[in-house]
N, C-alpha and C positions, 0 to 999 in steps of 0.2 A: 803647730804642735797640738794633740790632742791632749786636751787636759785630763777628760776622762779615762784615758787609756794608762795616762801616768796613777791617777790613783788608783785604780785598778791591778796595775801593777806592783804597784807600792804593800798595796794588802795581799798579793799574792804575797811577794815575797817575807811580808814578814810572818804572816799565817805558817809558811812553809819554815820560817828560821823555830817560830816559837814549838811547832810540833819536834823540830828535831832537838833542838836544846834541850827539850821537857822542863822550860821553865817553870816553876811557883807561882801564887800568889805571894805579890809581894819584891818579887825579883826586879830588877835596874836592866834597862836596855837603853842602850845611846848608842845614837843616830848621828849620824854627820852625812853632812847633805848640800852638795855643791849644785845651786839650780843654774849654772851655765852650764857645768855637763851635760846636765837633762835636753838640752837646746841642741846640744851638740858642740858647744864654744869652749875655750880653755877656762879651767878653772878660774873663778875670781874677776871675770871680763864681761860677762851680760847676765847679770846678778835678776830675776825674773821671780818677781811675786807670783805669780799665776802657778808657777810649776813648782814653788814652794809649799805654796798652801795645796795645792795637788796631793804632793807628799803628806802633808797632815794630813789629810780627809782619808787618806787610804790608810795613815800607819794607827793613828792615835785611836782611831774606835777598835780596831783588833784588840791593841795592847790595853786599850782601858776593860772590854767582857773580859779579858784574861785579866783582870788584877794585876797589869804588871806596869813599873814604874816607868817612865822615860826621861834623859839627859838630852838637851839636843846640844849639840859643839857648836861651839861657835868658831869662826874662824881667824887667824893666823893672828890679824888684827887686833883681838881682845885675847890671846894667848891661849888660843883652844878655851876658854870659861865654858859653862854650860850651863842652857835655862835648863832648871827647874822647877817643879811645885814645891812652896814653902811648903807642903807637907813633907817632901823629898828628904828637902833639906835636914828638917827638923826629925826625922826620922833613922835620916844615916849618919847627922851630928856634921854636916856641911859646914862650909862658913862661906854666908854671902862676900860678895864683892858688889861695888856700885859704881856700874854700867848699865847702858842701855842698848842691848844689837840695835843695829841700824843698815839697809839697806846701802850698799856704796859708798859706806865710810869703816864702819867697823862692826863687826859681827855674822853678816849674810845675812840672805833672805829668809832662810829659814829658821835661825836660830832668831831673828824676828820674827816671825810669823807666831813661830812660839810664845815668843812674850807677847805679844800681842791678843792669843787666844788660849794660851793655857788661863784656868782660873785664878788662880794667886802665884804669881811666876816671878821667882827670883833668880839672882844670876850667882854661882858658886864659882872658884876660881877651877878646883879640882873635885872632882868623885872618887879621890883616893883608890882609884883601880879599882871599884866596886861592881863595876858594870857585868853580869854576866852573859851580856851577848849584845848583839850589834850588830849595826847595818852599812858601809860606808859607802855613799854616793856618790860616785863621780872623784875617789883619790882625796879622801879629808885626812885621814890618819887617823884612826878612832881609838887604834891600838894600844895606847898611853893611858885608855880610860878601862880597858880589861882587867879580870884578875889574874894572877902571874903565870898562869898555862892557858894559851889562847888556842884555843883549834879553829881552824879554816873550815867552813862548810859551803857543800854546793849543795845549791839550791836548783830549781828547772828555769828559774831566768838568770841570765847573766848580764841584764840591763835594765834600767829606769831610763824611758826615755833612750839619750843617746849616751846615758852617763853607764862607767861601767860600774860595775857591785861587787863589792866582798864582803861576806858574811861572815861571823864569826862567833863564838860561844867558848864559854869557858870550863874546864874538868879540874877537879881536883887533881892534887898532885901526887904522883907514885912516890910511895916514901917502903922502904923496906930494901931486900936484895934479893938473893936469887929463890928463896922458900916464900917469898911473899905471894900472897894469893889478892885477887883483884877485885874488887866489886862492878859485877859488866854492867851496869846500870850508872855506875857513871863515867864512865869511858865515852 
């Protein structure tokens, strides 16, 4: 596996989520990031620090020059949680929980990798659907962490590695009826 090529990849894609979402400073993205897909293996089965920390090196310098937050998911094990930076938290009014990801017992590789190299990384249970866009690697279910109208987007890769990708960003919600008129800028 080329390591390189996974982060590489990793920054294309989220380069390409954050221009079409037209995220903020200041906006939540969470990541869910299965590194046995990356390998090519079934989720949850050859758990691979190397293609985790790939994914970091390619997502997290994007999303930090854009000012924008990240959640990473943890998996099934610690109940989808999500590392955070205690500024995160302290900012969207989180509530920690206390756990620790851990490679091949609970959490993934990635949502370790995170704790382990975020600055001050705490672990929350829920992001209360805060999350305005996302990335899901390899079939995590990121979806529970959105805000309540999720659009699908396509992006020009459909892979990390050998793991597949869905993208996804969220809109405001149409509220009126048939005289209502639309703001195209957030559609």
């Amino acid at each position: 596996m080329d390591f390189k090529e996974i982060t590489s990849q990793s920054r294309q894609a989220v380069s390409e989520i954050l221009e079409g979402a037209r995220l903020t400073k200041g906006s939540l993205f969470v990541v869910g990031c299965s590194s046995s897909e990356i390998l090519g293996d079934q989720i949850g089965t050859a758990t691979n620090l190397d293609s985790a920390n790939a994914v970091f090196d390619g997502i997290v310098p994007v999303l930090k020059e854009n000012g924008i937050f990240m959640a990473a998911q943890c998996c099934e094990h610690l109940n989808r949680a999500l590392v955070v930076e205690r500024e995160v938290m302290e900012k969207f009014g989180f509530e920690q929980v206390n756990a620790i990801p851990q490679p091949n017992h609970a959490g993934g590789a990635f949502a370790t990798v995170c704790y382990q190299r975020f600055e001050d990384p705490v672990l929350v249970e829920s992001i209360n659907q805060k999350a305005d866009a996302g990335i899901d690697i390899g079939g995590t279910m990121i979806g529970m962490h959105m805000h309540h109208v999720v659009v699908p987007m396509r992006i020009s890769l459909r892979k990390i590695g050998a793991a597949p990708i869905i993208c996804a960003r969220h809109r405001p919600k149409y509220v009126g009826g048939q005289r209502a008129i639309y703001d195209e800028e957030l559609m």
